[in-house]
C-alpha positions in Angstrom: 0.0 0.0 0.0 1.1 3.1 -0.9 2.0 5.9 1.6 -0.8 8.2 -0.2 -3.4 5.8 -0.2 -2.3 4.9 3.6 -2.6 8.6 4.7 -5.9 8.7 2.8 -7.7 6.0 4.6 -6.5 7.0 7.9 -8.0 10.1 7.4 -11.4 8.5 6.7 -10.8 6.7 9.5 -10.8 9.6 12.3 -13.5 11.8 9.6 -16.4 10.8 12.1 -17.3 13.0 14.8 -17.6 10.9 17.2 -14.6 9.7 17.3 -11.9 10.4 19.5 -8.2 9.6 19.4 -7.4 5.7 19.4 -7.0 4.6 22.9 -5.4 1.4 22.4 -5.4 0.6 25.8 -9.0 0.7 26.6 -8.3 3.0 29.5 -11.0 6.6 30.0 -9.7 9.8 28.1 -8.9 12.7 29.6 -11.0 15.2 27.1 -8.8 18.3 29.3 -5.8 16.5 27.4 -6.8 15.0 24.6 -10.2 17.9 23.1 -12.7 16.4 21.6 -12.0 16.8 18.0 -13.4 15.2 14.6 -9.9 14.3 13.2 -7.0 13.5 14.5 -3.8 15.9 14.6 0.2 16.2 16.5 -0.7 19.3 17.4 -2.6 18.5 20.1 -0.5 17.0 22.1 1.3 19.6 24.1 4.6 18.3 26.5 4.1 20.5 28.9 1.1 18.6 29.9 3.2 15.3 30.7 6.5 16.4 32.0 7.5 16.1 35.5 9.2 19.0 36.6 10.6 17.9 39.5 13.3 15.5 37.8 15.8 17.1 36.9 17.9 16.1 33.3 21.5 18.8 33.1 24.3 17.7 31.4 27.4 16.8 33.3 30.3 18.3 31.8 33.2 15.5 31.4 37.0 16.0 31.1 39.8 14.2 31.0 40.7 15.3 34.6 37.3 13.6 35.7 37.7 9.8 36.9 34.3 9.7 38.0 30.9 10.4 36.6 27.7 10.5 39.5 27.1 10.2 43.4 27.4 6.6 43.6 30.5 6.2 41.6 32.2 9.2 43.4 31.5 8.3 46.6 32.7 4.4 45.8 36.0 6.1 45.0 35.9 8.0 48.7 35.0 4.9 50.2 38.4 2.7 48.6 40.4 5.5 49.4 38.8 6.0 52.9 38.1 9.9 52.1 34.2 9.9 52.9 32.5 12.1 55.2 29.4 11.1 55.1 28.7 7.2 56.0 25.9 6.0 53.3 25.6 2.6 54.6 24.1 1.9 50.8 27.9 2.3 49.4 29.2 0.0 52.2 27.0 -3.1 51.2 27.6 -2.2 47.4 31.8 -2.1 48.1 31.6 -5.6 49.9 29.4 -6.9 47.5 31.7 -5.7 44.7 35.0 -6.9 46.4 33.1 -10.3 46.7 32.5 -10.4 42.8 35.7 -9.9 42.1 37.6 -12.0 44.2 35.4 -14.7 43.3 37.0 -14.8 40.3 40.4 -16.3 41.4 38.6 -19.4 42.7 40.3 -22.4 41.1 39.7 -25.5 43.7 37.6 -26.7 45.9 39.4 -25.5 48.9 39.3 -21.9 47.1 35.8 -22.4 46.9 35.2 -23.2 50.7 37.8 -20.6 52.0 36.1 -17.9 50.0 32.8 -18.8 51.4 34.7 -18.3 55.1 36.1 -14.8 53.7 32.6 -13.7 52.3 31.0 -14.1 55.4 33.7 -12.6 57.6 33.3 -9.6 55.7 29.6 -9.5 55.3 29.3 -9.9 59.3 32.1 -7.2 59.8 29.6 -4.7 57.3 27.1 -5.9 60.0 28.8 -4.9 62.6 30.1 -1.2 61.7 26.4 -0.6 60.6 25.1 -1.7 64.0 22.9 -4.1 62.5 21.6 -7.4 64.3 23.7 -10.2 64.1 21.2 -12.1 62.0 20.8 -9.5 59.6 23.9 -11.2 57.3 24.3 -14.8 57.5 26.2 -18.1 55.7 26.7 -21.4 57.3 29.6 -22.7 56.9 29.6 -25.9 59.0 30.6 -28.9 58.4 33.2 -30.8 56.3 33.3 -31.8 52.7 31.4 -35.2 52.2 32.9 -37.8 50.2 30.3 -39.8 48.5 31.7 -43.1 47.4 29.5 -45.1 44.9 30.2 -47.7 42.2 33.6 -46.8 40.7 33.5 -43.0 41.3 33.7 -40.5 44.0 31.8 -37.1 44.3 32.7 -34.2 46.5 29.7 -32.3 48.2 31.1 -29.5 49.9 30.2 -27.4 52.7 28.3 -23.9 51.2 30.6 -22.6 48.4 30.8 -20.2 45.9 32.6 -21.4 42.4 34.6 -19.1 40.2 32.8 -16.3 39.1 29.4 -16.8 41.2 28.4 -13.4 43.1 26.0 -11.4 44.8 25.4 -8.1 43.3 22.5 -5.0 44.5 20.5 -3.9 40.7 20.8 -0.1 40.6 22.0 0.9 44.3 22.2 4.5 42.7 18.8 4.6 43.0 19.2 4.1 47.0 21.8 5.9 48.2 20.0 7.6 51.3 18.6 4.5 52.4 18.7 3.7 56.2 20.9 0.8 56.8 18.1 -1.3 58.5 16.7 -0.8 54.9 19.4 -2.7 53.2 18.6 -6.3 52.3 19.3 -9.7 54.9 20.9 -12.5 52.8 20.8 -15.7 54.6 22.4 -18.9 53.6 22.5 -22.4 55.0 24.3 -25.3 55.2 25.7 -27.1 51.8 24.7 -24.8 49.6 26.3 -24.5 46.1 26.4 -21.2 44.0 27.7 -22.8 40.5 30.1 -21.1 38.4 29.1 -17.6 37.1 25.8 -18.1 39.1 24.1 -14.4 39.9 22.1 -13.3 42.4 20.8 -9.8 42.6 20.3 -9.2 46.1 18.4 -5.9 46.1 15.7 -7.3 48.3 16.1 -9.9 51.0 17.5 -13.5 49.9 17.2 -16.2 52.1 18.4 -19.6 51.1 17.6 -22.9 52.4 20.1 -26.1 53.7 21.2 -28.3 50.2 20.2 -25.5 47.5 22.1 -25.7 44.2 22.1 -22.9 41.8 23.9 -24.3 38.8 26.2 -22.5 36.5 25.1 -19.8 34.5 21.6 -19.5 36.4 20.4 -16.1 38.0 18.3 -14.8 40.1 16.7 -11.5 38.9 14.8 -9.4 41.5 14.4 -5.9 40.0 11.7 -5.7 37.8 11.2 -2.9 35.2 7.4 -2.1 33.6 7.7 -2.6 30.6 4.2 -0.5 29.6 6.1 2.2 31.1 9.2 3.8 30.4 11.5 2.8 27.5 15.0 1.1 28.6 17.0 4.1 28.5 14.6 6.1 30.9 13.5 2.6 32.7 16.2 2.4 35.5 14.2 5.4 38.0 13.5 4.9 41.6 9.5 5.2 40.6 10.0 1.9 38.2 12.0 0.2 40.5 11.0 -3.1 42.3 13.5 -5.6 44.2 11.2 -7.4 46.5 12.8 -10.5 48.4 12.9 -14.4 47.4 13.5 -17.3 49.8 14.2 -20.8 47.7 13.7 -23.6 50.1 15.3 -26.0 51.2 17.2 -28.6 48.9 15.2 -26.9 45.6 17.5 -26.7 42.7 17.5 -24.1 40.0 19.5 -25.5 36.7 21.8 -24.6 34.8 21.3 -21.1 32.8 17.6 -21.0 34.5 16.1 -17.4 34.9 14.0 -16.7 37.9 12.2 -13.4 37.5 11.3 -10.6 40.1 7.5 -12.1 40.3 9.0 -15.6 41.5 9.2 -15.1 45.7 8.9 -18.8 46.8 10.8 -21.5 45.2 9.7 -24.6 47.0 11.3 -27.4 48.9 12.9 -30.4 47.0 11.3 -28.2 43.6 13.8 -28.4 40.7 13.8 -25.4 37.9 14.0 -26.6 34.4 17.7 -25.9 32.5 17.3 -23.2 31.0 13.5 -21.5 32.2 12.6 -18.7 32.5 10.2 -18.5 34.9 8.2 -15.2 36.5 6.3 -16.6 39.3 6.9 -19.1 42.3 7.3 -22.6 42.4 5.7 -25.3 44.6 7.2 -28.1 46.5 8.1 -31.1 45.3 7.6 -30.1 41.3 10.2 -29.9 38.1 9.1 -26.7 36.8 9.9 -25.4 33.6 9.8 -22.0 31.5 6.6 -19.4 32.4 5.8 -21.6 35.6 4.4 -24.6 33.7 5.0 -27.9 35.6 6.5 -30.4 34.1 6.3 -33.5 37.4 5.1 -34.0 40.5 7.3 -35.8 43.3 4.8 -37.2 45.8 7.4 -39.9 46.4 10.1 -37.4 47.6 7.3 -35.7 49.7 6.3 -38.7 51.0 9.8 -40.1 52.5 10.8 -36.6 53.3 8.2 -35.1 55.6 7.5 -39.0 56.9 10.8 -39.3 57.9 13.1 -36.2 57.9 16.0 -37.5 56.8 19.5 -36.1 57.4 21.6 -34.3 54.6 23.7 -37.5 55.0 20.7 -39.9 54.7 19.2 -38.4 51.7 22.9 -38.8 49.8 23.1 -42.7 51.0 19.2 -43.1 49.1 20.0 -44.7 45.9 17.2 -46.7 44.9 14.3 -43.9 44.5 12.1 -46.5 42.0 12.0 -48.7 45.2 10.3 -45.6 47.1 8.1 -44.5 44.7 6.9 -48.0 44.4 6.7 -48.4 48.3 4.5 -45.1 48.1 1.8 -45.6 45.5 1.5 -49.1 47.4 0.9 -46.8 50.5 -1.8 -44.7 48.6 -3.5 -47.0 47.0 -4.2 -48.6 50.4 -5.2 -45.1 51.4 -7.5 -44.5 48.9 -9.5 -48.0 49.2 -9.8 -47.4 53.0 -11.4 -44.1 51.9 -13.2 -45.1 48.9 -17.0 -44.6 49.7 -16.4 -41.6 52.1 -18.8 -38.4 51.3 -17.5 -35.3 49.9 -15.8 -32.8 51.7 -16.1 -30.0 48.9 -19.1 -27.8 49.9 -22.5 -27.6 46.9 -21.9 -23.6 47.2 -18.0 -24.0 46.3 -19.0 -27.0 43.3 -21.6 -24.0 42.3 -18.7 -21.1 42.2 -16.1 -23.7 40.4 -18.9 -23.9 37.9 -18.9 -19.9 37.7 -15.4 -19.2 37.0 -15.5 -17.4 33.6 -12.2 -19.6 31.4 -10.8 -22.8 31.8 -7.5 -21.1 32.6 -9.1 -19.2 35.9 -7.2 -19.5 39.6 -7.9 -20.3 42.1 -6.5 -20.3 45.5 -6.9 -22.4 48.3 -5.8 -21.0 51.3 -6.0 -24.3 53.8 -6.5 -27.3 52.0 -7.2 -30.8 54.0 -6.8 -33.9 51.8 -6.9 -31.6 48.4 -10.4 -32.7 47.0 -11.0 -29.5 46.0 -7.3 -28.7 44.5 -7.6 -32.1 42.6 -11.7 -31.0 41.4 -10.1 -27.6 40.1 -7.6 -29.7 38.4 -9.7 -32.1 37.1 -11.4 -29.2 35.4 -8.1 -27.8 33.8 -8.3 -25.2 37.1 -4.8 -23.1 37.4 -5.0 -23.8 41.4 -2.8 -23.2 44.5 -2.9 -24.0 47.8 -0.9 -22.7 50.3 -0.7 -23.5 54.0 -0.7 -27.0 53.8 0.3 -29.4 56.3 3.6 -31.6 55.8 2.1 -35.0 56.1 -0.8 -34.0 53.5 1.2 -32.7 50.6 2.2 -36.6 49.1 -1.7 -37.7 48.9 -2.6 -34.2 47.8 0.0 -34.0 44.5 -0.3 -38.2 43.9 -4.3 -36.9 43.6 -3.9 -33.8 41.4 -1.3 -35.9 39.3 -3.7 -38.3 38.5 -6.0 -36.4 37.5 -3.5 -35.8 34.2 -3.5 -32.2 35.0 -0.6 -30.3 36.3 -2.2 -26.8 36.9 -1.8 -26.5 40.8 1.2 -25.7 43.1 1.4 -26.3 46.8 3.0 -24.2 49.6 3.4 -26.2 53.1 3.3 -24.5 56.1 5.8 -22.0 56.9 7.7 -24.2 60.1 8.6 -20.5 61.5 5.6 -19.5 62.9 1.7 -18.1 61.5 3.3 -16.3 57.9 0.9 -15.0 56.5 1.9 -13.4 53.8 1.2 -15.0 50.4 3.7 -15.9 47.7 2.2 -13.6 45.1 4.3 -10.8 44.9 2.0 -8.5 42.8 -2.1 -8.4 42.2 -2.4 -5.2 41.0 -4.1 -5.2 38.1 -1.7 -3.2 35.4 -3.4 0.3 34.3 -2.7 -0.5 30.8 -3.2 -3.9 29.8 -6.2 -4.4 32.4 -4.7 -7.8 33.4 -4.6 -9.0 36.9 -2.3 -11.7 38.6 -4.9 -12.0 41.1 -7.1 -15.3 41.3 -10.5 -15.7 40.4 -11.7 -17.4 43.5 -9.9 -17.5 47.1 -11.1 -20.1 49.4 -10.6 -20.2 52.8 -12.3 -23.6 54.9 -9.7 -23.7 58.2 -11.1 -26.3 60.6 -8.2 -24.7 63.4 -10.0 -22.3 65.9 -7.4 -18.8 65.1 -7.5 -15.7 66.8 -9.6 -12.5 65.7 -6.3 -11.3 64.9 -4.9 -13.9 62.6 -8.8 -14.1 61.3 -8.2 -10.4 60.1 -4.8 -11.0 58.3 -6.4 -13.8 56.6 -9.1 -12.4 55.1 -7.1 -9.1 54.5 -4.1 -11.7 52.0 -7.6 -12.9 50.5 -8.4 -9.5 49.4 -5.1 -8.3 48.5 -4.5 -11.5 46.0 -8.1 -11.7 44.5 -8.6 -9.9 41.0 -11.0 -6.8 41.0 -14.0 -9.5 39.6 -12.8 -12.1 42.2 -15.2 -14.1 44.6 -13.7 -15.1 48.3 -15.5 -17.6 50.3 -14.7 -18.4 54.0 -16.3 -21.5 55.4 -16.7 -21.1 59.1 -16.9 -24.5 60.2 -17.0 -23.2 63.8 -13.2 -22.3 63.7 -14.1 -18.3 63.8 -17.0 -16.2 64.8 -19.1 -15.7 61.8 -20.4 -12.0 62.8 -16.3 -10.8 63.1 -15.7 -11.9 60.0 -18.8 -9.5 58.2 -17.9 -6.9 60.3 -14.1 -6.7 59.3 -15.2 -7.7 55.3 -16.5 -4.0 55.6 -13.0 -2.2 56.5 -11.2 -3.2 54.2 -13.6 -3.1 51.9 -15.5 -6.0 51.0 -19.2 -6.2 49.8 -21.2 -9.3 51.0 -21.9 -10.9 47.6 -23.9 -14.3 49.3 -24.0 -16.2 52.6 -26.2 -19.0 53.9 -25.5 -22.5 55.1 -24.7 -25.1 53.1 -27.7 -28.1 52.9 -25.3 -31.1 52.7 -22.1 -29.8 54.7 -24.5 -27.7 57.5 -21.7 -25.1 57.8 -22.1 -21.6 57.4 -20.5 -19.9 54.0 -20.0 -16.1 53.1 -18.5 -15.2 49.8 -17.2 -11.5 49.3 -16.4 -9.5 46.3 -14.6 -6.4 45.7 -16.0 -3.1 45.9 
């Protein structure tokens, strides 16, 4: 098509009154912005209207006198040559971190690896100390000795948490930071046996904690800044405004492989879980799962989550198990005993949650729920092709629950046991705000909450307060109260936060009482 011809039909295209400037992102115009006008023109749009005036873009005038160019690189240089005035405890954490990297790359033996290890956290808990922070605030373990694993004709070397040539910690953008307090600046917390493979990368901008027995193979990274990218373009991306490092904890024994890419989105990577070679993945992993590029699961492990919680092996038991066939067999003999001693046994998913399951508007809907008991309803949404994920589950349930939801052929749900720390309650979604320009939401479409544990007004608020946070703007949220919390504290709070009452009753098979919120 020619350009002429082009130009001409585009003209016809805006000739109708009542149109108005293409909004290509469906959002409400502003008519003091954009006037309402028959056909299109440049001209309207006036800069003055969209710059900020208080950032500030000069020029900085460079000579070859001049070594260094900005605050953070300026006051780096005071900070090696011990001239600095000021104490920005933002430049301390980024000089350690940066003598780190670079030492890291002299490793070139295994007793390098482990002695560096012993260096890194010398200096990370002497940072610690001349920022007053607590003791726990940096932490590595470093106990125990290399393991010699002897089996068949070879020998393997498992050592003690290690760092191989070229692995490093690094803080994304610290320029963006520099008048941070230095309670502000982020824990990293390591433990035993862990391995950081060569060239592995982890940005630790927010707080990185990292389980007993975690590999992160060569060439994998962790990435935990995350820039919009319906925003700013690259050059003007890296601002404080478009700026997100929230924190990641991978549990223990997971295993990222090698080259993976774990996004800023991905803030629980799940015990015993292993992350496909070469994934990129944007959102967290459950336990005992291979996952593999955009969190699609590739396997369930109910055997590993069976022998694992069931027993609680040692480090050193869990290197002398060879023969894992022999377990998996040994478990599906287990469930299938299970399930015939069950078999017969009446529902425990309420009509009213079968009748919203049946509401969701796609196939591809989530759901979330937040205390599952044997998984019937995790392995229903499943059945039903359901992206589901339950969180809060107990040790001992998490076998029969993923041997369920892998036989149903669909691997659409994730679990999250209980956090063994105490009552978290915070959710691994990092992010359900619904994005201003695409409309889309990483919220779920229904939240479910049916705890049978009698909790405290307190924790009851919290709860209900995660459901709302993670829930998209269309989202339904049903509590069940099976008598575990007072049914009138719960309508009451729904209404601070806000939540409108969208049904209630009691359900006819179950007898239990049921509300189900939406947002306002």
């Amino acid at each position: 098509m020619s350009s002429h011809l082009h130009d001409k039909k585009l003209d016809a295209h805006y000739s109708k009154d009542w149109m108005l400037p293409i909004d290509s992102y469906n959002q409400n115009i502003d008519r003091n912005l954009v006037p309402f006008t028959s056909k299109y023109s440049p001209e309207l749009w006036d800069k003055r209207n969209f710059i900020n005036d208080h950032i500030d873009v000069e020029p900085h005038s460079y000579r070859d006198s001049v070594h260094t160019i900005g605050a953070l690189e300026e006051q780096l240089k005071q900070q090696r040559e011990g001239e600095l005035n000021t104490v920005r405890p933002i430049i301390h954490y980024v000089a350690v971190l940066k003598e780190l990297r670079k030492k890291s790359q002299s490793i070139a033996s295994l007793h390098d690896e482990i002695s560096f290890t012993h260096w890194a956290k010398d200096k990370l808990n002497d940072l610690s100390t001349s920022l007053r922070l607590p003791p726990h605030h940096f932490s590595i373990d470093t106990s125990g000795e290399p393991l010699l694993i002897k089996e068949g004709l070879g020998e393997h070397v498992i050592s003690p948490t290690h760092f191989e040539n070229g692995a490093y910690l690094s803080h994304p953008h610290p320029d963006h930071q520099l008048d941070i307090e230095a309670k502000d600046i982020p824990q990293i917390k390591i433990g035993r046996y862990v391995r950081f493979g060569r060239n592995a990368s982890v940005n630790a901008g927010g707080n990185i904690t990292i389980g007993d027995g975690v590999w992160l193979s060569p060439g994998s990274c962790l990435l935990r800044q995350d820039h919009d990218p319906y925003g700013r373009p690259s050059i003007a991306s890296r601002t404080v405004a478009m700026t997100r490092q929230p924190p990641i904890r991978l549990e223990e024994f997971s295993w990222v492989g090698r080259e993976a890419m774990v996004g800023w989105d991905a803030d629980y990577i799940g015990k015993f879980s292993i992350v496909a070679t070469r994934s990129f993945l944007n959102s967290w992993v459950g336990d005992y799962s291979i996952t593999g590029s955009y969190g699609k699961v590739i396997q369930y492990m109910p055997y590993k989550a069976a022998i694992m919680e069931a027993l609680q092996p040692s480090l050193e038991d869990i290197l002398q198990i060879s023969d894992w066939e022999k377990i998996n067999r040994h478990w599906l003999t287990a469930y299938a005993a299970l399930e015939l001693e069950q078999k017969g046994s009446p529902s425990t998913v309420s009509d009213k949650l079968k009748e919203l399951l049946t509401l969701l508007p796609t196939k591809r809907s989530k759901m979330l729920d937040m205390h599952p008991e044997n998984g019937e309803l995790l392995s229903l949404a499943a059945s039903k092709n359901i992206l589901a994920d339950g969180v809060f589950v107990a040790e001992k349930a998490v076998a029969i629950i993923l041997q369920r939801i892998q036989n149903t052929g669909n691997y659409s749900v994730r679990l999250k046991t209980a956090d063994p720390w105490g009552f978290n309650l915070t959710l691994p979604l990092a992010s359900s705000v619904i994005n201003v320009f695409t409309g889309k939401s990483s919220g779920y479409d229904l939240v479910v909450n049916n705890n049978v544990k009698k909790i405290s007004t307190h924790e009851l608020r919290l709860l209900l307060a995660e459901a709302a946070r993670v829930s998209n703007k269309n989202g339904k949220i049903l509590f069940s109260t099976k008598a575990a919390y007072d049914y009138d504290e719960l309508i009451a709070y729904s209404k601070q936060i806000p939540l409108s009452l969208h049904d209630h009753g009691v359900d006819k098979r179950t007898q239990q009482h049921y509300v189900v919120f939406s947002k306002i």
